[in-house]
Every structure is written in C-alpha cells, then in structure tokens.
MIDO-118210 format. One record per residue: residue in three letters; x, z, y of N, C-alpha, C, CB in turn. Coordinates in steps of 0.05 Angstrom, whole numbers, plus 5000, padded with zeros to 4 digits. Glycine has a CB too. Layout:
<nodes>
AlaXZYXZYXZYXZY/...
</nodes>
This chain:
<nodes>
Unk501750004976500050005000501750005025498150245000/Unk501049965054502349895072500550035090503049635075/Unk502150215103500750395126502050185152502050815126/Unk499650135175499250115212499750385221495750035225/Unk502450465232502250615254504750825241498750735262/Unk505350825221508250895208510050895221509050765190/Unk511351135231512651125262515151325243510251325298/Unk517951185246520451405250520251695257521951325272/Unk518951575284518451935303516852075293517251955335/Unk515352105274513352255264510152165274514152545272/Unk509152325276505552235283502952345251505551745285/Unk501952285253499552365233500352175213496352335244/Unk501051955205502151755182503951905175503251465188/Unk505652015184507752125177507952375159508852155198/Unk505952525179506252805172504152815152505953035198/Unk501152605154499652745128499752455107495452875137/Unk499852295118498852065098500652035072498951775113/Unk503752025081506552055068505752275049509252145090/Unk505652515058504652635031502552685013504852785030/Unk501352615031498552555017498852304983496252355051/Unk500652195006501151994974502952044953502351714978/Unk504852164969506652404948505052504934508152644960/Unk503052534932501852744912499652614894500452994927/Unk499152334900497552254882498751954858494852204901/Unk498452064842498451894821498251574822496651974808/Unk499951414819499151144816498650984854495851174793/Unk499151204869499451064897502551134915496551194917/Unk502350984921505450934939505350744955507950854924/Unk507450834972507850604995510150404991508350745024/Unk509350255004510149854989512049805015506349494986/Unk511049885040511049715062509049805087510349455051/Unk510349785116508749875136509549715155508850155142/Unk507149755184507649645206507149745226506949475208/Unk509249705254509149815274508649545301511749995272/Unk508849635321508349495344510349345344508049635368/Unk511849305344514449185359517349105333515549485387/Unk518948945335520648835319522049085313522148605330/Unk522849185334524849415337524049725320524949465373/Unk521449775326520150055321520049975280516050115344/Unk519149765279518349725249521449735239516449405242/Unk523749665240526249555231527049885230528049305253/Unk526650055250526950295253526150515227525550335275/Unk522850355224521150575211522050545180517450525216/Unk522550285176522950155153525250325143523449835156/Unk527550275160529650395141529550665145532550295144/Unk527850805146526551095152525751135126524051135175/Unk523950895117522151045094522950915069518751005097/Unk525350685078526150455052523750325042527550595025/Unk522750165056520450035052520649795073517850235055/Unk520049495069519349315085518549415116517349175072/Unk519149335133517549395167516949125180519749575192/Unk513449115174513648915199512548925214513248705198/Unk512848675241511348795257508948695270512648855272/Unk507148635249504548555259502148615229504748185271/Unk499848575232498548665210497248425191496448875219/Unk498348245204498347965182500247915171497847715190/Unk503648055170504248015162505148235143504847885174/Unk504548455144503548775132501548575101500449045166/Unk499248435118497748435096498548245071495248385105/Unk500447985080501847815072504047875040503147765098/Unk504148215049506248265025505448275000507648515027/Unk505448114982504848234954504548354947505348254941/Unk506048554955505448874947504849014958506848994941/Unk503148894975500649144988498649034981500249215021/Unk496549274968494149284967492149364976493849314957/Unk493049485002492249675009492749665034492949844997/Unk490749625058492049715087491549895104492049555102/Unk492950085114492050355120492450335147493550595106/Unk489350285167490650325193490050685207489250055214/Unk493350665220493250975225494051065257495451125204/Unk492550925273492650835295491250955319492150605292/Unk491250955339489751035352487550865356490851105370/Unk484950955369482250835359481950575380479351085360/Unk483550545401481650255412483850015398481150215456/Unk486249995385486949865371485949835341488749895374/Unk483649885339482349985298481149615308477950405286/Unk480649465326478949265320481449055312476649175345/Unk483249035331485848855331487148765306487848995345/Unk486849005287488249165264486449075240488349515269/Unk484349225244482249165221481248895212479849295227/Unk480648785232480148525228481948265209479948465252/Unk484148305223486148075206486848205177489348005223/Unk486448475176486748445155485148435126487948555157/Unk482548455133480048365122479848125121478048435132/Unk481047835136480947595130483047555116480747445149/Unk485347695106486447665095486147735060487747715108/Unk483747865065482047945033483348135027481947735005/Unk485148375049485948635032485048885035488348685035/Unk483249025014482049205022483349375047481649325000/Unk481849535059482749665086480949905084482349475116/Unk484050115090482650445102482350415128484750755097/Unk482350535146481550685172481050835170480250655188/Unk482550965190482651215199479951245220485551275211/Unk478251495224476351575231477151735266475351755206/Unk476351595286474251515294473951215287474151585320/Unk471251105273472750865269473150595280472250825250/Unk471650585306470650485322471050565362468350525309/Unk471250445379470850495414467450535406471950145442/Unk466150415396462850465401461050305379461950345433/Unk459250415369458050205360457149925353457450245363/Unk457949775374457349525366459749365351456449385391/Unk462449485366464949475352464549575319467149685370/Unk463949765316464049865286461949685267463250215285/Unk459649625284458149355260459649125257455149195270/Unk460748965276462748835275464748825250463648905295/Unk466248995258467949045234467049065207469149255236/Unk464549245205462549305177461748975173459149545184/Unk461348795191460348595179462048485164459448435195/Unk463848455171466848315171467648365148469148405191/Unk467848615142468448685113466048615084468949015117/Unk464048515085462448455067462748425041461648285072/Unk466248235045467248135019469848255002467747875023/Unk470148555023472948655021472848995024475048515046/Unk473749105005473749344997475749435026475049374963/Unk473149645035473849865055472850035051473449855079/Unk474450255061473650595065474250695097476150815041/Unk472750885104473451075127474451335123471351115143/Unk476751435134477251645137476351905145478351605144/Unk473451965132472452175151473052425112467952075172/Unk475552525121476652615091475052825084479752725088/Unk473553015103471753185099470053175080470653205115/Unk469052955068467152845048469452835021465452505059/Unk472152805023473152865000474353094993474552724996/Unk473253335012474453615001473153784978474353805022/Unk474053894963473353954937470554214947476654064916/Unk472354354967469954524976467754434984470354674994/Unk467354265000465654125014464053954991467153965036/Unk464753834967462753614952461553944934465053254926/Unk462854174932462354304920459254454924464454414920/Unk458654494957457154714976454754414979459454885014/Unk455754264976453754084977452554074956454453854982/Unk453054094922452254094901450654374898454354024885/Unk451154484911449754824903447854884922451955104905/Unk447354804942445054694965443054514947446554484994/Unk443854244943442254144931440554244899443453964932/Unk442854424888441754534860440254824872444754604834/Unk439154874889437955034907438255334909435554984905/Unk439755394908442255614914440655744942446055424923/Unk439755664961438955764980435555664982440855695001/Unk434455674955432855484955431655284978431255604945/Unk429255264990428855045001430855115034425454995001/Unk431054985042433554905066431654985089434954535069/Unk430955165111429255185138430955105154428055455147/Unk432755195162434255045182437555175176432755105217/Unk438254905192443155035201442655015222446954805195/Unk444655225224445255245254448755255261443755555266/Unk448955035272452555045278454055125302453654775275/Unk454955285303457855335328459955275330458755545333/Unk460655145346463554985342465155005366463154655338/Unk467755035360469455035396471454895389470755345413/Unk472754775404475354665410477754745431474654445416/Unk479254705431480454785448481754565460481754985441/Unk481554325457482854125469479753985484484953935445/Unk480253765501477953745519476253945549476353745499/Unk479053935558479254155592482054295589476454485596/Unk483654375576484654425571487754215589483554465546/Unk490154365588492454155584492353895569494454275573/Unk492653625581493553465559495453285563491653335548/Unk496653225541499453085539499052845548500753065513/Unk501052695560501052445571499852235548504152375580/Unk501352365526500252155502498452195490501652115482/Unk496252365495492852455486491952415506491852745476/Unk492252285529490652265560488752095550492152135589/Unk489951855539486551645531484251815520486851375503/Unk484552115498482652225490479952285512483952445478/Unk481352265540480052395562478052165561481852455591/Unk478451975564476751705579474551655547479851325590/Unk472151715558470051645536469051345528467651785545/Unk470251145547470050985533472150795510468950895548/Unk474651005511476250945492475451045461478551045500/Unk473851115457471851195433473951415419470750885408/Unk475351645433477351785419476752115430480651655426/Unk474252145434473152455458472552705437469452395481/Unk471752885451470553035426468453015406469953205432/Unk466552785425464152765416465152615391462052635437/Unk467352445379468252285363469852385339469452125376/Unk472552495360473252645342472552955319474652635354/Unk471753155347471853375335469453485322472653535352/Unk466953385333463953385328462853105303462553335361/Unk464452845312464852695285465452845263467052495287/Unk467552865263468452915242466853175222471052965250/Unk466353385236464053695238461653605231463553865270/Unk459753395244457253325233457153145216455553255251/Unk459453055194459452855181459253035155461752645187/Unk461753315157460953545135459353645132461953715131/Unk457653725153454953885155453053645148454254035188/Unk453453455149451553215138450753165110452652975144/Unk454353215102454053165071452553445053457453105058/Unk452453655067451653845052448653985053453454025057/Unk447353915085444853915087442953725087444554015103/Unk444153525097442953185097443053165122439653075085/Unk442452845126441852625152439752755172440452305141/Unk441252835193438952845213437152525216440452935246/Unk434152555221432452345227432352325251429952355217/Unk432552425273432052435299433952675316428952485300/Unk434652635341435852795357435552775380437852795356/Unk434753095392434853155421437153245427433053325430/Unk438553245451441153245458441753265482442353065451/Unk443953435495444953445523446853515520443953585541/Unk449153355543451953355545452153385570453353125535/Unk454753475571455053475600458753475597453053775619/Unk460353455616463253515615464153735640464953215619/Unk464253955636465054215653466854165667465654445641/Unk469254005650472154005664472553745680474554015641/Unk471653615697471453275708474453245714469253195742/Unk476953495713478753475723481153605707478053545746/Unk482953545696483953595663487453615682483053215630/Unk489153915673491753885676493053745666492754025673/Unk494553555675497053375659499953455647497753175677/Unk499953575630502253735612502553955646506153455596/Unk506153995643506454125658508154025688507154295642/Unk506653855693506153595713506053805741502753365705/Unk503953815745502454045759499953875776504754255781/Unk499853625755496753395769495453525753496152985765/Unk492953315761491053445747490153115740488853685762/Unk487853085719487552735714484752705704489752595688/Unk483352565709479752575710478652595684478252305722/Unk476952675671475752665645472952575649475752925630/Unk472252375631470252325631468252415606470552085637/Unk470352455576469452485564467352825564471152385549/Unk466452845546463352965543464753295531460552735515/Unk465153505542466053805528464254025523467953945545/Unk461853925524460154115515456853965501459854325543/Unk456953955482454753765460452654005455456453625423/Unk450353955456449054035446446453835421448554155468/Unk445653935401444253735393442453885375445753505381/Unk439653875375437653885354436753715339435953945361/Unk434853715314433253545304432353575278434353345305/Unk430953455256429753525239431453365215426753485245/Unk431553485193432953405175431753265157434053575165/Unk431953065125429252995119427553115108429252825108/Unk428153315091424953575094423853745106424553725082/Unk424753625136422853785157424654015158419553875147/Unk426754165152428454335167429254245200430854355149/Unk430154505211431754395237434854415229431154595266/Unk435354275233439854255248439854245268442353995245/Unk440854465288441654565321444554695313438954855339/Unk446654415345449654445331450154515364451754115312/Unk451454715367453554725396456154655395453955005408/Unk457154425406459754435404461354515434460554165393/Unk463054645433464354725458467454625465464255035457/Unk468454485485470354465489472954665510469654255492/Unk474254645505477054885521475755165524478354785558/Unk475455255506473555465499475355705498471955405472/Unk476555945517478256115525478456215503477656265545/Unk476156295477476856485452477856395429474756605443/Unk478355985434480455845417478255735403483056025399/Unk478755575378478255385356476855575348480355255338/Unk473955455336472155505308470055355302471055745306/Unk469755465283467155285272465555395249468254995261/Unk462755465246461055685236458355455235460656015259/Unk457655485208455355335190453855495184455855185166/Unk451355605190449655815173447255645166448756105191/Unk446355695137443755585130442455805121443655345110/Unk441255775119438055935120435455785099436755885157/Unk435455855081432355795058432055975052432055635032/Unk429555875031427556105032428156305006424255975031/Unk430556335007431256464973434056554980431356194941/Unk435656435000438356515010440156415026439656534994/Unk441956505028443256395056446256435049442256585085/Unk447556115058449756125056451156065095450255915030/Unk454456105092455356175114458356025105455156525121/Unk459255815126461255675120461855705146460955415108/Unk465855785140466955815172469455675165467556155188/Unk471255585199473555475185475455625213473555065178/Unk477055775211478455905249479655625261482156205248/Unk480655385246481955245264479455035270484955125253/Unk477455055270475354885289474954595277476554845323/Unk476654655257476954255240475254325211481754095226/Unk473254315203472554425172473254155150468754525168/Unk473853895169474353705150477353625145472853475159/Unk479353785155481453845152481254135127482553875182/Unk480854335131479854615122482354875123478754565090/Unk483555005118480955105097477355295112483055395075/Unk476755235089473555405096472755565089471455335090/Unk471755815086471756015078468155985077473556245095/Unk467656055052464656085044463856345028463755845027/Unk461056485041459556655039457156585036459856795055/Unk455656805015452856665012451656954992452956284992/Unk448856884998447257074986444756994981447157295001/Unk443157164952441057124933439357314960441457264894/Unk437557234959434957424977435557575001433657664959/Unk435957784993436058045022438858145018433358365021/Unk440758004996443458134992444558155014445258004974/Unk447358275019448858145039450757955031450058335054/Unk451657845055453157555047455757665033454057325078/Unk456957555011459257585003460857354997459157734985/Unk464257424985464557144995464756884960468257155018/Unk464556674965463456544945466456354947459956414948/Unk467856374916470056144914469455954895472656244907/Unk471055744902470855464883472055554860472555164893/Unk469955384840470055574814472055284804466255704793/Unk473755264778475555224767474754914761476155424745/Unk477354674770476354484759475754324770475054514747/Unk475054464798473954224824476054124836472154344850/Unk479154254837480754174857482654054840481754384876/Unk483953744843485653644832488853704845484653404830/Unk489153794861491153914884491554134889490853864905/Unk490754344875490254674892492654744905489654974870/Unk495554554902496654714909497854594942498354784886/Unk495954434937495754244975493454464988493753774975/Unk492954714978490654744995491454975016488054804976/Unk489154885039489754995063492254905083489855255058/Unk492754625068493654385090493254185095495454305091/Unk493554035121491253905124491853545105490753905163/Unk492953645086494053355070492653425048497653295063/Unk490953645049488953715022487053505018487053995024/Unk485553435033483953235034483553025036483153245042/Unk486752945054487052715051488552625021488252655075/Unk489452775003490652674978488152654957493152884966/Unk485852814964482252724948481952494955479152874958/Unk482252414982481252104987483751904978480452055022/Unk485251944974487051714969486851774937490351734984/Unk486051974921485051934898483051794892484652104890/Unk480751864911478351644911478351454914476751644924/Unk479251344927479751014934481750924915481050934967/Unk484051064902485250954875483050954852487751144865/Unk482051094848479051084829477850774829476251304844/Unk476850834863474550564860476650284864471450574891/Unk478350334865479549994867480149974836483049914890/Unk480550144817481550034793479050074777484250164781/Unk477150244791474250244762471850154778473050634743/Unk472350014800470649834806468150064825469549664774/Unk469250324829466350474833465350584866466650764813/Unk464350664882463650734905463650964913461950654909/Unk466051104912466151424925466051494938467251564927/Unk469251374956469551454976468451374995471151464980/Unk468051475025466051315044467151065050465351445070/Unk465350835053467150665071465650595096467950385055/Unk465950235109465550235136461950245142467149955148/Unk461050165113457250255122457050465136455050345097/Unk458350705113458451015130459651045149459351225118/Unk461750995159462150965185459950845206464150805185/Unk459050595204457450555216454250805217457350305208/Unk454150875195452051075204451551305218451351135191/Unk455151385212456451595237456151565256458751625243/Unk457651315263457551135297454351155301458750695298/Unk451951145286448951025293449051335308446050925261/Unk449351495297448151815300450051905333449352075263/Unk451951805331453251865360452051755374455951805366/Unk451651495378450351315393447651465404449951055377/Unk446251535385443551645388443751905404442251685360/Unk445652045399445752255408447052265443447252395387/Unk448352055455449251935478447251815492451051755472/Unk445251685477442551515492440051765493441251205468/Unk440251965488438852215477439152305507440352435446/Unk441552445510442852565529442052425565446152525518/Unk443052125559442552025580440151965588443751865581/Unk438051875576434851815574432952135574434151605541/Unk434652345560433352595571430052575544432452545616/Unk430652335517428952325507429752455473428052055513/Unk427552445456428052415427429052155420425652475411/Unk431752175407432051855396431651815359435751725407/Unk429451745352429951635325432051525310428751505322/Unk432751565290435851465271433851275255438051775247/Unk434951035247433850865232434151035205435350565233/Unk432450805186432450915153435550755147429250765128/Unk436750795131439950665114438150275106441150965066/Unk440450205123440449905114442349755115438849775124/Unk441949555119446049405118446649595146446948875126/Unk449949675143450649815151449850095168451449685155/Unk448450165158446550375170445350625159444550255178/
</nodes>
C-alpha cells in the first residue's frame, strides 16, 4: 500500500498509520507520496520505500494496492480522485470532504472502486462491542443520550500550521473534526438521528496565533448544540464545547427503560479512546463494565491512538481479500457529511431539518 502525506518530519502518517501497519498482518507499506520531488526523495529514503511525487504516480506502482490519503482535508478531492480513475482502491482519512457536495462527488466517483473512510471509531473493539449490548437490550428500550463534549482546541492558541482548522469553509473545524468524529460513535451505538434542531454560534471570532502575540479570525463554529429523535422515537441532545478552561472530554449517558449505561473518554476523542464504560440493571448503581475476552485483536495497542486505527487496517485487509463490507467507506462518509450539513442549515434557518432515509450515498 502507498500512503499521501508520508512526511520525513513526522505528522499523523507517521506517528499512527506506520504503526498501525506494523501491527497488522499481511499489510505493509510498498510506497508513498509527498508534494514535491524533494520532500518524497526525502521521505522515501526515510522509510526505504519508493517516493513519489504525485498520486498518479503513487497509484501507478504495482505494488500498491492500496492508497492511503493522509492529508489535510481541502486537498482529499485533488488526491482522491486520480486515484479512483486509476481503479485503486482508496482510504481517506476523515474529515472526508470541504462540504457536502464535494464528498458525493467523490462517492460517485468511486462506484467501481473499493473505498473506505477513516472515521476509526467504528473500528474500536469497545465501541462495536457497547453497540452490540444496546442493541441486545442491556438497557432495554433506549429513551434518550445525552452527550457532553469539550475541546480544547477551537479559541484557544493555534499553530501557524492548524490555522486553516479556523476557517469553516476549509471543511477541517470542530464541527468536522471533533463532533464528526464523536457523533459518528454515538451513532453507531444508539442509531441515526432522523432529524435535527441545532444552534451554533463561535464565542472566539478572534483566535491567538502561537506565541506571535496576533490574534487571527475564526470563523469556524465552537460551541454545537444539537437535538433530535432517534429511529424509535428516543431523543439524542449533544453539547459540544470548544477552548473549554476545564480541558478535553467527552460523556455519553443513555437511559432505557431497564438500565443505563455511561461512556466517558478524559481526552475528548472517544474515536481515538480509551473509553471507560459503566452501566447498570434497574436502580443499581453504575459500575464499571469491561470488554470481555476475544473482542480485541491488539490489546496490547490499547489506549493509543494507533488502537483503532490497526482494527481498521485489519478491516479493510478482510474485505479486499474476502470480498466483504466492514469497514465504513465513502457512502458512510457521505452520510456523515448529510448530518453535518443538516445540522449547519438547522442552525442557520433557525428550523428542524429532516435527514433523508439511506440511499446511494446517503
């Protein structure tokens, strides 16, 4: 396989993807690509692997099967594209899209070519687990979640090289990243919101630049709010908070009519993890509930954030050699992107926005 964005200097390719593959069976890296003649020739004899420097010619190698873009998000169209005409299946990395219409695009594009999205949360062993014990009705019927979430980035200091995170129409804000990623796990375990009421607003319009002593405009959105009904008529009501003085978190409580479970994570990422889960039969009190034996092919990746990503690079080795559909790919993405979208036109219109039913890409 051949990772986009495989940098010498380190970066997220580096630090999780690299081992992430280190640890799984039957995947390795072939070959990668960077921007420029120079950076790839660099990265290459970094990792002893081919460097080139464009993603047609990444996809070109024989011995990639695989193309992993690991990029920042308003280059995912530049990237993704050629290499889907070149018929090689393609990851992406999650956000996966600047906006919706971009992400059908790409979903179209891929029709004939095995893709996945990076939203790894859906491949954590805890997470497919709390979903299975919800549905086997553990808390029997579901009344409502209620989520709390903070961040600490979004008002906050930011680095010269996270400044695009600021500008919301670079599709890289909180509403994408940190709440993406958060309502995509809380998705898989309670279900699809059908509809959402919603208000945003951004507290900070004016963001410190490292230790500059400017300051530099934000447009993106630091404080989310969102309601709505789940498909059996439960509610999901999520707060997400940005540069939040008491730091990172993130707190899932559900509520049915038989028990109640309680999912927390201190660093504010639950699709990174680790998660800590509590739960209780009737009027017990909550105690805490562990993954029972068998679920984790990695335990000993756990509680870093390459845990999840070495489930998904298991998954996607699965379905390319047995033909099967695990891991998410760009449909689900696109259905992500549908629910942000909705929740942005929610906000601004001051209305309820309906979520379509699942259809091509949706």
């Amino acid at each position: 396989m051949g990772i986009v964005g495989l940098s010498a200097s380190g970066g997220w390719a580096a630090g999780a993807h690299l081992p992430a593959l280190a640890a799984v069976d039957g995947m390795a890296l072939t070959a990668l690509a960077t921007s420029s003649r120079a950076s790839a020739a660099a990265a290459g004899a970094a990792f002893g692997v081919p460097g080139y420097a464009s993603v047609e010619q990444l996809a070109a190698d024989e011995n990639v099967d695989l193309v992993v873009v690991a990029v920042k998000v308003p280059r995912h169209r530049e990237l993704v594209l050629p290499a889907l005409r070149a018929g090689v299946p393609v990851l992406s990395e999650w956000p996966f899209a600047v906006d919706l219409a971009e992400a059908v695009e790409m979903a179209s594009a891929a029709r004939d070519t095995r893709n996945f999205i990076g939203l790894h949360g859906r491949s954590s062993p805890t997470i497919r687990w709390l979903a299975r014990l919800v549905a086997d009705g553990y808390v029997g019927d579901v009344l409502s979640a209620t989520v709390v979430a903070s961040s600490t980035e979004w008002g906050n200091a930011v680095s010269e090289r996270m400044r695009y995170t600021l500008d919301r129409t670079l599709g890289a804000t909180m509403l994408t990243i940190a709440f993406g990623n958060a309502i995509d796990v809380v998705s898989m375990i309670v279900g699809e919101l059908q509809d959402v009421v919603a208000s945003t607003a951004t507290r900070h319009p004016m963001v410190p630049l490292g230790r500059t002593g400017r300051t530099v405009p934000m447009t993106a959105e630091d404080q989310i709010a969102v309601s709505g009904a789940l498909p059996d008529g439960a509610i999901l009501s999520v707060h997400h908070r940005g540069a939040t003085v008491s730091g990172p978190g993130f707190s899932l409580l559900i509520d049915g009519s038989e028990g109640t479970v309680e999912v927390t994570s201190a660093n504010g990422y639950p699709h990174l993890g680790p998660v800590t889960v509590r739960g209780a039969r009737g009027r017990a009190p909550l105690s805490r509930l562990t993954l029972p034996d068998g679920h984790d092919d990695y335990p000993h990746l756990t509680g870093t954030p390459i845990h999840n990503l070495a489930h998904t690079y298991a998954a996607i080795r699965n379905d390319l050699i047995d033909a099967t559909a695990t891991a998410p790919d760009f449909a689900h993405a696109v259905k992500r992107h549908r629910l942000l979208d909705a929740i942005v036109r929610s906000a601004a219109e001051g209305r309820r926005v309906p979520l379509p039913e699942d259809g091509p890409f949706g």
